[in-house]
DSSP file (Angstrom, degrees, kcal/mol; ACC not computed):
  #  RESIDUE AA STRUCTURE BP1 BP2  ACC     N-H-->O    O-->H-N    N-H-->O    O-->H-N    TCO  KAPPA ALPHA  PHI   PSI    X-CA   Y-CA   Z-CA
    1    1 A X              0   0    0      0, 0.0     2,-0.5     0, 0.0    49,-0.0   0.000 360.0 360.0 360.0 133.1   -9.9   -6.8   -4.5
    2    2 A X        -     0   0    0      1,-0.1     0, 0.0    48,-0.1     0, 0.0  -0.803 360.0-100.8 -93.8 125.7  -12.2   -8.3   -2.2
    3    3 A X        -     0   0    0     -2,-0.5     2,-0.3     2,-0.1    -1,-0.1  -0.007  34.7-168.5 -30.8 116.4  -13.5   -6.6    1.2
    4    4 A X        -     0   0    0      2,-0.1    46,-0.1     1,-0.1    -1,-0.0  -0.917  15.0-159.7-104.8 162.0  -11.7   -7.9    4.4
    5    5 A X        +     0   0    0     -2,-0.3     2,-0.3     2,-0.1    -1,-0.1  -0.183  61.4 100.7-121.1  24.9  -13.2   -6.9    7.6
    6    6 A X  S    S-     0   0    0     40,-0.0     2,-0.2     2,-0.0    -2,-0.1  -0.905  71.2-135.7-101.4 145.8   -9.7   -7.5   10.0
    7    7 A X        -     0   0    0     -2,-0.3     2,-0.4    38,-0.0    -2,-0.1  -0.485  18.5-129.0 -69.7 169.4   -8.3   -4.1   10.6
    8    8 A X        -     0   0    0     34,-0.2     5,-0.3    -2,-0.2    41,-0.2  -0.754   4.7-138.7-146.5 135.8   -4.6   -3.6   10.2
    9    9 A X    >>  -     0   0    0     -2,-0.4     4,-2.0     3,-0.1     3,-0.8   0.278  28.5-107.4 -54.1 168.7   -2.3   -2.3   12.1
   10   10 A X  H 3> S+     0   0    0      1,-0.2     4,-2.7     2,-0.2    -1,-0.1   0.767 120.2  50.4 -64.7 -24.5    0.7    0.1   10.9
   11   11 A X  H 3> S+     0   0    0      2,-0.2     4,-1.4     3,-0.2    -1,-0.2   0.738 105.3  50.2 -74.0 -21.5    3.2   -2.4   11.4
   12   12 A X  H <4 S+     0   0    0     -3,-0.8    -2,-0.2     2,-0.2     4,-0.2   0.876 114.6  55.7 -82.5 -41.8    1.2   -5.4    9.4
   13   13 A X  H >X S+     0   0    0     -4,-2.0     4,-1.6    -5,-0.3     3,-1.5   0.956 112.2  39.7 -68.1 -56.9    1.1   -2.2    6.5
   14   14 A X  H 3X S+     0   0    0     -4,-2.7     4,-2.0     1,-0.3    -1,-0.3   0.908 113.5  49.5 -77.3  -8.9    4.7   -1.8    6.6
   15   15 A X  H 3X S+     0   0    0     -4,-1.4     4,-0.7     2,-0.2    -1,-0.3   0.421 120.1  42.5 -84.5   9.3    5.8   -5.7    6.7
   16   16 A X  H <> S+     0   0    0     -3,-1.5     4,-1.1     2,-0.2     5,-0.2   0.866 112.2  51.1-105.3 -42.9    3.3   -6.1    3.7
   17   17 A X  H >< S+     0   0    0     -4,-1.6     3,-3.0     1,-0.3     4,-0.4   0.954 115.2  44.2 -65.6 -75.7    4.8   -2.8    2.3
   18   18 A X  H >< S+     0   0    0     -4,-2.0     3,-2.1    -5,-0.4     4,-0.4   0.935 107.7  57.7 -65.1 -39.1    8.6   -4.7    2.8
   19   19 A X  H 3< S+     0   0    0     -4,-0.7    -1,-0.3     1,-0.2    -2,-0.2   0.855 119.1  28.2 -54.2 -31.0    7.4   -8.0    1.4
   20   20 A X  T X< S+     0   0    0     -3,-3.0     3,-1.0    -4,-1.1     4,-0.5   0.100  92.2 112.9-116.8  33.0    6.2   -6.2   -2.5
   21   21 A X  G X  S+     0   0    0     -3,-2.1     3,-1.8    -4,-0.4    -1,-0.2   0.963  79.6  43.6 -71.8 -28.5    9.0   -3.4   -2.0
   22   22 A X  G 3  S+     0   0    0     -4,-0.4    -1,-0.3     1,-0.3    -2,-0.1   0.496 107.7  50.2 -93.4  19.3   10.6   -4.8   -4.6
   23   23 A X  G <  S+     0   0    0     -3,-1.0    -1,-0.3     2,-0.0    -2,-0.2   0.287 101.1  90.8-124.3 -11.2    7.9   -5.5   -7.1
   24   24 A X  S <  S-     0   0    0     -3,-1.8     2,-0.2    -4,-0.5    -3,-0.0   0.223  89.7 -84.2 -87.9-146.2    6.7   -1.4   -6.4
   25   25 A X        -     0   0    0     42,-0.0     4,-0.2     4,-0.0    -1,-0.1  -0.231  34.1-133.0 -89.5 166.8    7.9    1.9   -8.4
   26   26 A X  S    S+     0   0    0     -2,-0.2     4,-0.2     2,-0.1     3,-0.1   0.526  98.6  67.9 -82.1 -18.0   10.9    3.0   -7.2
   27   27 A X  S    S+     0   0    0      1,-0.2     4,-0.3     2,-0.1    -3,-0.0   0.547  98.2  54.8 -96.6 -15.0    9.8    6.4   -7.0
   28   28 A X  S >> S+     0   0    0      2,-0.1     3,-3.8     3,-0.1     4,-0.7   0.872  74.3  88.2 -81.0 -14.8    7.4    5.7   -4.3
   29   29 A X  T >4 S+     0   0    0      1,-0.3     3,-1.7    -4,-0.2     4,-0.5   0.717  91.6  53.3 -54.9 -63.6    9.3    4.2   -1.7
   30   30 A X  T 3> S+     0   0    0      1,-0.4     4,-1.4    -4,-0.2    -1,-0.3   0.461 106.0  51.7 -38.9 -22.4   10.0    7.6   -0.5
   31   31 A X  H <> S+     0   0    0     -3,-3.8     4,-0.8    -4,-0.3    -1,-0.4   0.811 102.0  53.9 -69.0 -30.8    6.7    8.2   -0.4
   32   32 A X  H <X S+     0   0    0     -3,-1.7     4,-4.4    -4,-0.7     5,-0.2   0.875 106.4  63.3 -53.2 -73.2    6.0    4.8    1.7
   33   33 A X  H  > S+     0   0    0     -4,-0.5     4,-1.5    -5,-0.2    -2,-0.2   0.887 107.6  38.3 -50.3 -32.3    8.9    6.8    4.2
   34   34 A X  H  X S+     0   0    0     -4,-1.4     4,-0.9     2,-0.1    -2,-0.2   0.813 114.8  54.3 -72.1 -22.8    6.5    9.9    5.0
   35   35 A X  H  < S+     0   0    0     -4,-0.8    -3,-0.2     2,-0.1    -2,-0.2   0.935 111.2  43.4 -90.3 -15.1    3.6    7.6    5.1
   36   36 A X  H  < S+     0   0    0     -4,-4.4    -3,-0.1     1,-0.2    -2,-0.1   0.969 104.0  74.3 -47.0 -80.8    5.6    5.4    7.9
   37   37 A X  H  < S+     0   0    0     -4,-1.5     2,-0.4    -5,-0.2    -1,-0.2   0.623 101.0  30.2  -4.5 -50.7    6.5    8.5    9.5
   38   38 A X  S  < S-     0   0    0     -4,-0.9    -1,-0.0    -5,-0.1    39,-0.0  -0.858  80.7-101.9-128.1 147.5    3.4    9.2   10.8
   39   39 A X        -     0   0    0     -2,-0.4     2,-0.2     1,-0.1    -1,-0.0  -0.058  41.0-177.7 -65.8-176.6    0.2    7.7   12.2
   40   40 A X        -     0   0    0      1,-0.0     5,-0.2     0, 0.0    -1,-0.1  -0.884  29.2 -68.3 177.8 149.9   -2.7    7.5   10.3
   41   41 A X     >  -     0   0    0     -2,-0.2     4,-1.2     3,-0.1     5,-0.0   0.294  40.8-126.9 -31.3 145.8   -6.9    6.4    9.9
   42   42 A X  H  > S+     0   0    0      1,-0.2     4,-1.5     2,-0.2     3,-0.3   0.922 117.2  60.4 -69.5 -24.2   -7.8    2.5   10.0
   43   43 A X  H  > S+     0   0    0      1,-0.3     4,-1.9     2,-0.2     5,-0.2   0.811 107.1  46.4 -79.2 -27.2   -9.5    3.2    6.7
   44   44 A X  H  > S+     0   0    0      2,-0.2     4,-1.6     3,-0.1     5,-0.3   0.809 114.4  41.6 -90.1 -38.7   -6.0    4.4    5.5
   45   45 A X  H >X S+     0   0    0     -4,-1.2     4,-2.1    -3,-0.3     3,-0.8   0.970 115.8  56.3 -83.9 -58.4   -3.8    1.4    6.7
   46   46 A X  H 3X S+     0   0    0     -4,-1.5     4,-2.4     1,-0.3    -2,-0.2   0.771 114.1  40.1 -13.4 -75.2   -6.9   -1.1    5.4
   47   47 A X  H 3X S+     0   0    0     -4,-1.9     4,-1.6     1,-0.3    -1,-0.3   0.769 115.0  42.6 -87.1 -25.9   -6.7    0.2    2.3
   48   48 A X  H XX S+     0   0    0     -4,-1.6     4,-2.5    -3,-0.8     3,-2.5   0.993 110.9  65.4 -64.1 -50.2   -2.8    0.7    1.4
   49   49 A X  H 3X S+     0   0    0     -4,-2.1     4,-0.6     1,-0.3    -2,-0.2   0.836 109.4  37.7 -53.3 -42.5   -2.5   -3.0    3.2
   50   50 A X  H 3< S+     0   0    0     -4,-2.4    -1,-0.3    -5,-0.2    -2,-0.2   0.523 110.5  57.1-114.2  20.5   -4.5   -4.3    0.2
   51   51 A X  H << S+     0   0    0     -3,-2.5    -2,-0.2    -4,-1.6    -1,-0.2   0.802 112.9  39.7 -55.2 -31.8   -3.2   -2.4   -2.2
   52   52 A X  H >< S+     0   0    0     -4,-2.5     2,-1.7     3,-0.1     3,-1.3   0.545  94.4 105.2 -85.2  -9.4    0.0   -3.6   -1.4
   53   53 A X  T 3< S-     0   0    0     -4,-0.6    -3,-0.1    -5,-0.4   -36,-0.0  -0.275 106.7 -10.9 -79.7 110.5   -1.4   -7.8   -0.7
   54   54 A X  T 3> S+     0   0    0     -2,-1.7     4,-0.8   -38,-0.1    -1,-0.3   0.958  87.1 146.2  76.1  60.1   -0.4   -9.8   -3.6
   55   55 A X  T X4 S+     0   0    0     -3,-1.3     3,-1.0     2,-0.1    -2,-0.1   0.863  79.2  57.1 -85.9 -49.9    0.8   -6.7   -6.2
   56   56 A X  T 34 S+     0   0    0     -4,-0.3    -1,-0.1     1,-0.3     7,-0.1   0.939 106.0  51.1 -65.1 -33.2    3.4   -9.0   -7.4
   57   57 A X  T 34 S+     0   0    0      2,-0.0    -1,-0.3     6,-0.0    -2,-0.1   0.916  90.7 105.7 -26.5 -68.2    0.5  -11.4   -8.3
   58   58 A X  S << S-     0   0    0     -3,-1.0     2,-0.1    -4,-0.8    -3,-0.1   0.271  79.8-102.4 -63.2 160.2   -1.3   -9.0  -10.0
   59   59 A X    >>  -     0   0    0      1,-0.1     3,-2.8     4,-0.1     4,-1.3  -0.420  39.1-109.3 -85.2 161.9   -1.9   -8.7  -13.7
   60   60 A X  T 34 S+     0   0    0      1,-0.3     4,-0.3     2,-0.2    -1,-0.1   0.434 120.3  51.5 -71.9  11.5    0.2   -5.9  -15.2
   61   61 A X  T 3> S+     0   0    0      2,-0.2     4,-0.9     3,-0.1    -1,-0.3   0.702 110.6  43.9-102.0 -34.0   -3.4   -4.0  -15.6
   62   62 A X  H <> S+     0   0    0     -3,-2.8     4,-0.9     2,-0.2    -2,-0.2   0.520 109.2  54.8-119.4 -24.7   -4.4   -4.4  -12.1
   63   63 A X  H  X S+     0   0    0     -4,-1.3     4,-2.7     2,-0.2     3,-0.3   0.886 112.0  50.9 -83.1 -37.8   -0.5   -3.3  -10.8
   64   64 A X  H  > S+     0   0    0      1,-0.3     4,-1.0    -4,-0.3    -2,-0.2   0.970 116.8  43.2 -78.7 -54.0   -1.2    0.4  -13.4
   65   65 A X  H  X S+     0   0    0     -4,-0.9     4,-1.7     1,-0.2    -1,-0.3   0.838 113.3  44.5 -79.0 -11.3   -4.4    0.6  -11.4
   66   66 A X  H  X S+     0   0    0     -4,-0.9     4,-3.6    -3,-0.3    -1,-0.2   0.841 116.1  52.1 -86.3 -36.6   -3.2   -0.2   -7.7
   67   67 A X  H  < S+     0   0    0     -4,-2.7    -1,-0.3     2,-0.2    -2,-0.2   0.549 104.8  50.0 -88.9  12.4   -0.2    2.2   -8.2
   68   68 A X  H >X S+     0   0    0     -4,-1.0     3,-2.9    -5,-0.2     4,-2.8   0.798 115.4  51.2 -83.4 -59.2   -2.2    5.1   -9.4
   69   69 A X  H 3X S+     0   0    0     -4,-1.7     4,-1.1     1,-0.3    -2,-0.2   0.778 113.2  37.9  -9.9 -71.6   -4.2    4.4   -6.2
   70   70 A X  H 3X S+     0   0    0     -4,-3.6     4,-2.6     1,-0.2    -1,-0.3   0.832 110.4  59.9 -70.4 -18.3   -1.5    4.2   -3.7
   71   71 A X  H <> S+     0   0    0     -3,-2.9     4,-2.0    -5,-0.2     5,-0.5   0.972 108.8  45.6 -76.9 -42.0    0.0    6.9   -5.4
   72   72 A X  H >X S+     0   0    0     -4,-2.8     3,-1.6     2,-0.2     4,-0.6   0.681 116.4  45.9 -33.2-116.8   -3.5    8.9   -4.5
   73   73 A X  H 3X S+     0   0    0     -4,-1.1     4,-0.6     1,-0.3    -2,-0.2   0.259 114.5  48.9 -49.7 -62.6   -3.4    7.7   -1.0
   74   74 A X  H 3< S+     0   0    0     -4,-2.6    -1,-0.3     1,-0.2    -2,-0.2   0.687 112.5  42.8 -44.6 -51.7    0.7    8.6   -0.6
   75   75 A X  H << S+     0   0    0     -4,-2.0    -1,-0.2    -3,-1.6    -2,-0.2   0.671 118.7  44.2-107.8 -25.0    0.8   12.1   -1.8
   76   76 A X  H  <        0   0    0     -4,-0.6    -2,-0.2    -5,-0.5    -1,-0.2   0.721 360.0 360.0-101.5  -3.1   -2.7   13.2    0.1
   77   77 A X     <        0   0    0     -4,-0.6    -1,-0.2    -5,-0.2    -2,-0.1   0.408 360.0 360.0 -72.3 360.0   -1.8   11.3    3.8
């Protein structure tokens, strides 16, 4: 994944979040509902926003590594 330098807001993180919901785990969306719930660091919306840009894309190696990631990021927010 390559660096972007736009921040993005919590709402641009949940429409990206609704655009690959169906491509995710199933067992996180709930996690995806506490991390809506509440506000949270730009470094934190930046970085879920591009885990989540283009997962369906990604190769089934790159999807293992993005959902350990977010699953990191989910559980400790």
């Amino acid at each position: 994944m390559s660096e972007c330098k736009l921040d993005h807001s919590q709402d641009d993180v949940k429409s990206k979040y609704e655009s690959q919901a169906a491509f995710l785990p199933e067992e996180m969306k709930p996690l995806f509902e506490k991390f809506f719930a509440s506000e949270h660091t730009q470094a934190i919306l930046n970085e879920v926003f591009h885990l989540l840009k283009k997962y369906d894309l990604a190769s089934d190696e790159e999807k293992s590594e993005r959902t350990n990631r977010l699953n990191m990021v989910l559980q400790n927010v």
